[in-house]
FIMAR-615085 format. One line per field, with one value per residue (C-alpha): x, y, z. Coordinates in Angstrom, 3 decimals, decimal comma. Layout:
! residues N
u: [X ...]
v: [Y ...]
w: [Z ...]
END
This chain:
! residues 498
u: [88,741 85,830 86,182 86,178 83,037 81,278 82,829 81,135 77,882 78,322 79,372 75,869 73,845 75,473 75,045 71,709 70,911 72,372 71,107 67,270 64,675 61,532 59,716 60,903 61,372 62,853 60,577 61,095 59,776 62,230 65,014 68,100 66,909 67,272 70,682 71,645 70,000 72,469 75,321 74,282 74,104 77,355 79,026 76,498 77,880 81,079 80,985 78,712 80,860 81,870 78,636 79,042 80,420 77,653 74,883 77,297 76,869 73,087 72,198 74,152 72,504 68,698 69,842 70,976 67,444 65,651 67,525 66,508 62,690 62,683 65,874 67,675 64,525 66,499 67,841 63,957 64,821 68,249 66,464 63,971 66,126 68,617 66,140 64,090 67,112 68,693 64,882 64,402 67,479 66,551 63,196 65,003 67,200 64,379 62,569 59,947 56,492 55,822 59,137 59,357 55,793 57,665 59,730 57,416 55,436 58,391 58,655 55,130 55,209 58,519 57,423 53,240 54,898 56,907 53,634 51,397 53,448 54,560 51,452 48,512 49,599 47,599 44,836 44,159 45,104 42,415 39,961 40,111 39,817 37,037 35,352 36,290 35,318 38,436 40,721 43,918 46,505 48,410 52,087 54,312 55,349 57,151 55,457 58,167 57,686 57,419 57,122 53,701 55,655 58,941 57,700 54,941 57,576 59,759 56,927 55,972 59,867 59,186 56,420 57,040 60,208 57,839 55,390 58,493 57,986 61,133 64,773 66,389 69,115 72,508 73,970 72,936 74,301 71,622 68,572 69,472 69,579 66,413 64,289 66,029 66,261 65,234 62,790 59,590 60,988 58,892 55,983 55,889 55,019 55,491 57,928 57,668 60,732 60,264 60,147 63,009 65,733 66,795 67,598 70,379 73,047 72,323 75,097 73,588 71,619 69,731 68,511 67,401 63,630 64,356 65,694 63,394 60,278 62,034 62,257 58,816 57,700 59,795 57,951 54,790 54,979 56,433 53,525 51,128 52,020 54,130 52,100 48,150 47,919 50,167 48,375 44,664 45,054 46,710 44,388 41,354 40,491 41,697 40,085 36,747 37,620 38,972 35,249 32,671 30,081 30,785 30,567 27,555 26,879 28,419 31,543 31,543 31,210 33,224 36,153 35,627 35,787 39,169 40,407 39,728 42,130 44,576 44,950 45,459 48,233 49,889 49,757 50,065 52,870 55,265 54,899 55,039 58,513 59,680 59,400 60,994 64,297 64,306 64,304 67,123 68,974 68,102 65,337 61,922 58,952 55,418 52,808 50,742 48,333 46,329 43,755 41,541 38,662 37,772 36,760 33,552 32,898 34,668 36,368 37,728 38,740 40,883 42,425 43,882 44,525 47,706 47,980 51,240 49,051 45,829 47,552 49,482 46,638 45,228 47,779 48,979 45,672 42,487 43,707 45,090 41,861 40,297 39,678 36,713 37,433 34,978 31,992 29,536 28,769 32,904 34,032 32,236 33,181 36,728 36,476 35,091 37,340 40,656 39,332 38,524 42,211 43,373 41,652 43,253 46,632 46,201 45,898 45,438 41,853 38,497 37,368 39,705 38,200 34,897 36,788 37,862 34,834 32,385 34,943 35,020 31,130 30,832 33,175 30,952 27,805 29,263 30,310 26,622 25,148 27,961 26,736 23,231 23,371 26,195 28,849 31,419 35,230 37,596 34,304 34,358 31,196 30,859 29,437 26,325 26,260 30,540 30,128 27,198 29,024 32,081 29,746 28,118 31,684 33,540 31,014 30,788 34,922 34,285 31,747 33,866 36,717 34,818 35,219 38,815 40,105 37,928 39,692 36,151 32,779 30,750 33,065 32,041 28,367 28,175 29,601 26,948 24,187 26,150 25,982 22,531 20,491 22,269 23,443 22,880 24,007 23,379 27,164 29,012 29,874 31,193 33,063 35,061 35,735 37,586 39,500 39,413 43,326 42,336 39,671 42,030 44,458 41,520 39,940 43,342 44,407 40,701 41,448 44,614 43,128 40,536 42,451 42,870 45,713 46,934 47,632 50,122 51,683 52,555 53,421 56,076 57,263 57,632 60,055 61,977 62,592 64,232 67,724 69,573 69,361 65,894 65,676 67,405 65,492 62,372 63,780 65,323 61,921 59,836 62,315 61,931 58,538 58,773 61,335 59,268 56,006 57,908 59,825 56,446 53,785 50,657 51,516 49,533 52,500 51,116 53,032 56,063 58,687 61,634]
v: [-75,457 -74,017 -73,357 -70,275 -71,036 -71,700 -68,436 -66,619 -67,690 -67,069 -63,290 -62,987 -64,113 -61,759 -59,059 -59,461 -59,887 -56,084 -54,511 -52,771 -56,037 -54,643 -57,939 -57,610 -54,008 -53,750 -53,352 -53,692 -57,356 -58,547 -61,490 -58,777 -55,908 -57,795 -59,142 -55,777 -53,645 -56,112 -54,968 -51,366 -51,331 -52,611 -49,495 -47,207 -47,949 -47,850 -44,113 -43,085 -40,173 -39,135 -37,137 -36,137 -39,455 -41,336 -38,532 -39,172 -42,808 -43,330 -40,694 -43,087 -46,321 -44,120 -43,773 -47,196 -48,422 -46,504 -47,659 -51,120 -50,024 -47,597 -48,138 -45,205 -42,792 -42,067 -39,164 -38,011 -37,697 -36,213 -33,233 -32,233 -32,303 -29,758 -27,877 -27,568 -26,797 -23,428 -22,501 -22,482 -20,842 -18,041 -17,718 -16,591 -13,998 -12,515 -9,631 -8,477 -10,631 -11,369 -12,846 -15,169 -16,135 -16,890 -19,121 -21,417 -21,479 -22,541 -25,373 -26,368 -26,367 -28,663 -31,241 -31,208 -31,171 -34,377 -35,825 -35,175 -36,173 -39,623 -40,273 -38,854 -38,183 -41,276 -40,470 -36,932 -37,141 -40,209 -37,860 -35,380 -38,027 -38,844 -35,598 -34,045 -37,776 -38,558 -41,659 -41,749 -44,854 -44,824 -44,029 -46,252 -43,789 -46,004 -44,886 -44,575 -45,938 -43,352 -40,494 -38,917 -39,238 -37,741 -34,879 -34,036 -34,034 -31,962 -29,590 -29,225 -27,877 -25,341 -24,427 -24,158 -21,732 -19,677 -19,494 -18,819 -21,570 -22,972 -21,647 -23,332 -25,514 -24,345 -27,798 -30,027 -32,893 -32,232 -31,832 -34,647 -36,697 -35,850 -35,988 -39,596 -41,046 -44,787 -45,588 -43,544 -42,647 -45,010 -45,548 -42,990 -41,947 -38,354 -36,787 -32,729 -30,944 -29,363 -32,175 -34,406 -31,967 -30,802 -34,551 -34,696 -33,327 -34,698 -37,434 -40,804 -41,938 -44,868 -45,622 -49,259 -47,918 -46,853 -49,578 -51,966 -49,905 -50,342 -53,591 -54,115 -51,702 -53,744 -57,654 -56,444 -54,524 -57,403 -59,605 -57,236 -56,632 -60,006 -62,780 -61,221 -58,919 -60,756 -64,324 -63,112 -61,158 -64,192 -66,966 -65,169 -61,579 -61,155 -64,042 -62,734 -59,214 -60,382 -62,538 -61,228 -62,953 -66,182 -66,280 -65,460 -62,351 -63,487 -64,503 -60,997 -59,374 -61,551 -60,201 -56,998 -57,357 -59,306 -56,307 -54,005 -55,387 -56,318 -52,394 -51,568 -54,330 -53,911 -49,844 -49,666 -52,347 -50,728 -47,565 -49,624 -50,928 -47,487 -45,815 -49,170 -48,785 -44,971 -45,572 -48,292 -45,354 -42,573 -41,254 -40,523 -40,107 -39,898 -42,399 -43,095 -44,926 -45,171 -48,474 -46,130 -48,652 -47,836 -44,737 -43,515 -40,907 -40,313 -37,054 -39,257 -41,888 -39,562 -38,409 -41,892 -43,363 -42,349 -39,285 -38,504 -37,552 -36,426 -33,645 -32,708 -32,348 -30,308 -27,911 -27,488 -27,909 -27,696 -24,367 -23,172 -22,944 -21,262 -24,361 -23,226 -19,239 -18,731 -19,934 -23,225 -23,535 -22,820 -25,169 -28,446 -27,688 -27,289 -30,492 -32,143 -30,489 -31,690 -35,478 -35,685 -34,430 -36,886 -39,379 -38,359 -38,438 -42,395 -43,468 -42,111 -43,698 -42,844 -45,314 -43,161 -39,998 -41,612 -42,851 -39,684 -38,096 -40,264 -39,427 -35,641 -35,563 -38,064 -35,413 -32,826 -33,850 -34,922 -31,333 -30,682 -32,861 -31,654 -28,356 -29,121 -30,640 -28,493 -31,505 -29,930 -30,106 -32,687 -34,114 -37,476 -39,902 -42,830 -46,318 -47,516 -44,446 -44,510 -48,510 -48,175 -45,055 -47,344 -50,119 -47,270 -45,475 -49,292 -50,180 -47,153 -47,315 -50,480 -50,113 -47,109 -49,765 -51,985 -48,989 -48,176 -51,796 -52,635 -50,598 -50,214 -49,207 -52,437 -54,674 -53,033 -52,269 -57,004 -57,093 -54,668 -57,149 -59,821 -58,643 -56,972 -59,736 -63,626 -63,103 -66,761 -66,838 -70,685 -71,089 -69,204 -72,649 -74,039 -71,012 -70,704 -74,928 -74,418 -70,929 -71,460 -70,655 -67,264 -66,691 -67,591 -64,502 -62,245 -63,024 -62,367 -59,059 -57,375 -59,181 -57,503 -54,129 -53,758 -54,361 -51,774 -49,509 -50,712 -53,932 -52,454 -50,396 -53,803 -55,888 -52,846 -52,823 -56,224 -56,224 -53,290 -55,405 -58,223 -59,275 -58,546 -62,106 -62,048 -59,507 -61,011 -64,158 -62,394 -60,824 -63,795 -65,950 -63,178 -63,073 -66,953 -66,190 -64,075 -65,526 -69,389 -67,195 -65,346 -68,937 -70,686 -68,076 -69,588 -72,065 -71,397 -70,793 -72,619 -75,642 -74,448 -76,501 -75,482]
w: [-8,526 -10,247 -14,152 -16,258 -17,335 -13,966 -12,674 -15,540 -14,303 -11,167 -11,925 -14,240 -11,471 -9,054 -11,506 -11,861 -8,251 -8,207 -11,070 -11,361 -12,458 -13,657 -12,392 -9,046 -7,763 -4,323 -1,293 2,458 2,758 -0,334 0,550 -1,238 0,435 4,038 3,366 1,713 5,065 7,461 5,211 5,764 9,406 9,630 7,540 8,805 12,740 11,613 10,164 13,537 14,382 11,293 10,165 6,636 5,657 7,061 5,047 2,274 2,742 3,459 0,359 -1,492 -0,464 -0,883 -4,550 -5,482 -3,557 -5,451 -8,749 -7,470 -7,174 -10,797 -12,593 -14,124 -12,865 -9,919 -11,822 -11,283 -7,554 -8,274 -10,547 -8,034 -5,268 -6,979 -8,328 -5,060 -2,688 -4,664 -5,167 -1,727 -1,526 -4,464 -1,791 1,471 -0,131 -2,279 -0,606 -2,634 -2,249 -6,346 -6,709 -3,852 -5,204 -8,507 -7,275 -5,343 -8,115 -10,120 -7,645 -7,944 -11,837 -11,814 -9,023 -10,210 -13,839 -13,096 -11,356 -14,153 -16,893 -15,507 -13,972 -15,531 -19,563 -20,763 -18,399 -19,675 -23,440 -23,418 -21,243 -23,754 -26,912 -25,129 -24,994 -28,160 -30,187 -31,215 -29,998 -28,499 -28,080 -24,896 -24,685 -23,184 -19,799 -17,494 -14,092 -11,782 -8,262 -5,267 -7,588 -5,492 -2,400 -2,799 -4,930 -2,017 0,377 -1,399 -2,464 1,494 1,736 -0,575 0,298 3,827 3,134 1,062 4,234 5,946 8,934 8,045 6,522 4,008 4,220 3,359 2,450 -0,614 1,357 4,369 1,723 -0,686 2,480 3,120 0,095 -0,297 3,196 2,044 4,801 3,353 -0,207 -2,092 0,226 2,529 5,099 3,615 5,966 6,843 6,483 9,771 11,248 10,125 9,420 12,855 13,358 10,137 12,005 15,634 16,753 16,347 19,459 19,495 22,770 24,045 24,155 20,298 19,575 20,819 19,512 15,886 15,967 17,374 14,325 12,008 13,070 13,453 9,681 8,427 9,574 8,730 4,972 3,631 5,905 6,368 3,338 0,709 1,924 1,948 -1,549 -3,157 -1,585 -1,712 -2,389 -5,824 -6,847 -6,031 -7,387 -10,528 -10,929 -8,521 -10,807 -10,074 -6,713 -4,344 -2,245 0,893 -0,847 -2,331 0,911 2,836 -0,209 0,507 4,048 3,134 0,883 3,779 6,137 3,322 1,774 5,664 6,350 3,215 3,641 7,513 7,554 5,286 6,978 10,414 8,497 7,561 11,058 12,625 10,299 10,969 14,278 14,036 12,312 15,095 12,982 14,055 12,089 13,043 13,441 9,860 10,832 14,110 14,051 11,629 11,565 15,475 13,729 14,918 11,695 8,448 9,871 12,593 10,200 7,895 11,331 11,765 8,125 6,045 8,406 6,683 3,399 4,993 7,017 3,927 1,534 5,301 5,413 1,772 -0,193 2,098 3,881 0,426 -1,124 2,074 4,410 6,782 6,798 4,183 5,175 5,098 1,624 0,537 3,230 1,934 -1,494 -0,238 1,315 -1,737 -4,242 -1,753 -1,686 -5,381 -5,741 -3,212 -5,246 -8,042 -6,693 -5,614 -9,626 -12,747 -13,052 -12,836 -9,944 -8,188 -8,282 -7,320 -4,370 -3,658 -4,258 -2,137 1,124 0,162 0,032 3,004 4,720 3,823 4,857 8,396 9,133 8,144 10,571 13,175 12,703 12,797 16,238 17,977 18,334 19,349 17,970 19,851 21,364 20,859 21,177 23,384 24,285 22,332 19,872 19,023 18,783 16,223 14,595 14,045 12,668 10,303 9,347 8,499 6,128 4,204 4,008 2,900 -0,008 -0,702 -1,341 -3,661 -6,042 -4,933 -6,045 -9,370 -11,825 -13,656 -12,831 -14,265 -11,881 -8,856 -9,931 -10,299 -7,162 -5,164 -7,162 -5,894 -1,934 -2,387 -4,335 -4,694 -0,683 0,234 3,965 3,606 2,004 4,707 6,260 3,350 2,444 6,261 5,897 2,251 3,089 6,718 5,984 4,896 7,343 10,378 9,288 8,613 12,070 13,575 11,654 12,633 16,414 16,683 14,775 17,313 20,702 23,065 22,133 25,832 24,624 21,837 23,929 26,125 23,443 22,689 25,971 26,292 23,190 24,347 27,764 25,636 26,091 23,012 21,554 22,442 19,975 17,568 17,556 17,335 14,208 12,395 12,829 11,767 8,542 8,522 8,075 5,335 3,047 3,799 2,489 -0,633 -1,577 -1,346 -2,714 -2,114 1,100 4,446 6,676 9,508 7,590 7,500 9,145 11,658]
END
């Protein structure tokens, strides 16, 4: 029999396996969100034909994972969906043009309000400190996690009933269901209203291709963001980031070559995790990412990366400030001015807005040149002249990167002087014997980047063929994977032992 005292212990470590850690916010690839998901399913089949119980039930579970990613912020989530749903409502009954104008602009000063406070008070007041010559101390403002996403998403509602494309829901259920869903709340992909509502009160169908495409999704994220990214950034690329200086220009570039496949696996696999559950769920959401290094131009690649945000900064910024009705000159600043703000919304920093400002001017000057020699639009460019366009487009995404990840200027300027003057080709050897590790996962994420899209699609339908157990297996050793990789940090999983 086990003592008082023993018991005790046993209830504290339960508790704090359930309560919000601020060391180890929940996420997709975590050991208590897996066991927590399989508990899920279970209820979530049982209430299938009871509709409003199982909204009632999944909103619930959305909350309490996003108390385990943020704490008591949830109540963040809770404001702006209440707020945003009778505003929406106050829009479709209101006739006359200036009001309804009001009350979307109420919307946008609540969600953008939220944003900016949370996210950008320290980097403003110290902006202006800077300016005027005075000096500011930073507050402590607890940043809370998925904030840009859920108040985007919620903002495209509002803005869409205001553009009257959609009608507003008539249930707080339906709507808090939606702003919440767990899949994409904290990472996306940033879901359109339009698109996911009609799907709340459908009867749950998941059919065997779903089914199998989910759990395809679901391995393939997994390995993407918890085995590639989470190994090479550990093993290698932040060490080179954190101290470009002391190692040579190959090493350099070979880390940013590293950081460009691990932002894409650990960006594109949680998204690749997010539609997989949805579709477990009977949920579809569209595709975020499409291989965007085949890219042949910088318009093309913002076609296939984080397509959930570049079409919404399309359709709710870019066309908002006049998109390409207004002539040359107003369309290139349009495109600047909407990637600066992109920047912007990424971090509160300043290598950020030069991020966002080298794409918006790269953007620019490629519908220049478009113009110039009559390309036409949906033309796309092949053999020799798309291979050395993809060449041309990767490595400006990637120097554009180097200024992305180093959170200040100097950092990225001693790495360029790294690459561009101490290159030293000679050490490449050494450097793939001692990480050959790291070099083996690289060579195999840009491998499986670059393969025909025909090979993905019959990889997919080779898992959606699998037996049941086939599935299954699949899924537990991928999970094996992961929880060997979390448990051992820094291990290369090739030793891992059945």
């Amino acid at each position: 029999m086990w003592s008082i005292d023993e018991l005790n212990i046993d209830l504290n470590r339960l508790r704090d396996i359930f309560t919000y850690d601020p060391q180890a916010p929940m996420i997709f690839s975590s050991g208590i969100f897996l066991w927590l998901f399989a508990a899920f399913i279970v209820v979530y089949l049982l209430l299938q034909r009871r509709a409003t119980a199982r909204l009632l039930f999944v909103t619930l579970f959305s909350y309490y994972f996003y108390y385990k990613s943020s704490g008591s912020y949830f109540f963040l989530l809770a404001l702006v969906t209440v707020t945003d749903f009778f505003l929406a409502r106050l829009m479709d009954r209101t006739i006359t043009p200036w009001r309804r104008k009001a009350w979307v602009v109420v919307s946008l000063l609540i969600n953008l309000g939220l944003l900016f406070y949370f996210k950008y008070t320290n980097f403003l007041c110290d902006f202006f400190a800077s300016l005027t010559g005075g000096t500011f101390t930073a507050m402590d403002i607890f940043l809370p996690v998925g904030i840009s996403f859920f108040t985007f998403q919620s903002l495209s509602y509002t803005i869409d009933v205001y553009r009257k494309e959609i009608k507003p829901l008539t249930n707080l259920l339906d709507y808090a269901f939606y702003v919440s869903f767990f899949p994409q709340l904290v990472a996306g992909p940033i879901v359109r209203a339009k698109d996911f509502i009609p799907q709340i009160r459908r009867p749950l169908f998941v059919s065997n291709e779903m089914f199998g495409r989910g759990i395809f999704l679901i391995v393939s994220g997994l390995f993407k963001k918890a085995i590639i990214s989470d190994y090479i950034s550990i093993n290698f690329v932040e060490r080179i980031f954190d101290n470009p200086t002391l190692y040579s220009g190959v090493e350099n570039l070979m880390g940013v070559y590293g950081y460009a496949l691990q932002i894409y696996c650990d960006f594109s696999g949680y998204s690749d995790m997010a539609i997989g559950i949805a579709l477990l769920l009977g949920f579809h959401f569209n595709i975020n990412f499409d291989s965007p290094y085949k890219s042949a131009s910088i318009t093309e690649f913002w076609r296939r990366w984080h397509i959930s945000l570049s079409s919404w900064l399309r359709d709710y910024l870019y066309i908002s400030l006049g998109g390409n009705r207004k002539g040359k000159i107003r369309q290139y600043a349009n495109l600047i001015i909407t990637m600066f703000l992109g920047g912007l919304w990424h971090g509160a920093s300043w290598n950020f807005v030069f991020w966002g400002m080298l794409h918006g001017v790269a953007l620019a000057l490629h519908k220049f040149w478009m113009s110039i020699i009559g390309h036409k639009k949906g033309e796309h460019s092949h053999g020799i002249r798309r291979f050395f366009g993809i060449l041309i487009t990767f490595h400006f995404v990637c120097f554009c990167w180097i200024f992305f990840r180093n959170a200040d200027f100097s950092t990225s300027i001693d790495m360029l002087k790294q690459i561009f003057t101490t290159f030293r080709p000679q050490l490449f050897p050494q450097l793939l014997t001692g990480y050959w590790e790291v070099f083996a996962l690289m060579g195999l994420g840009y491998f499986l980047h670059f393969v025909p899209d025909s090979w993905e699609h019959a990889c997919t339908k080779t898992v959606i063929r699998l037996p049941l157990l086939g599935k299954a297996v699949l899924m537990i050793v991928m999970v094996y994977l992961v929880i060997q990789m979390k448990s051992s940090e820094i291990q290369p999983f090739i030793y891992f032992q059945f």
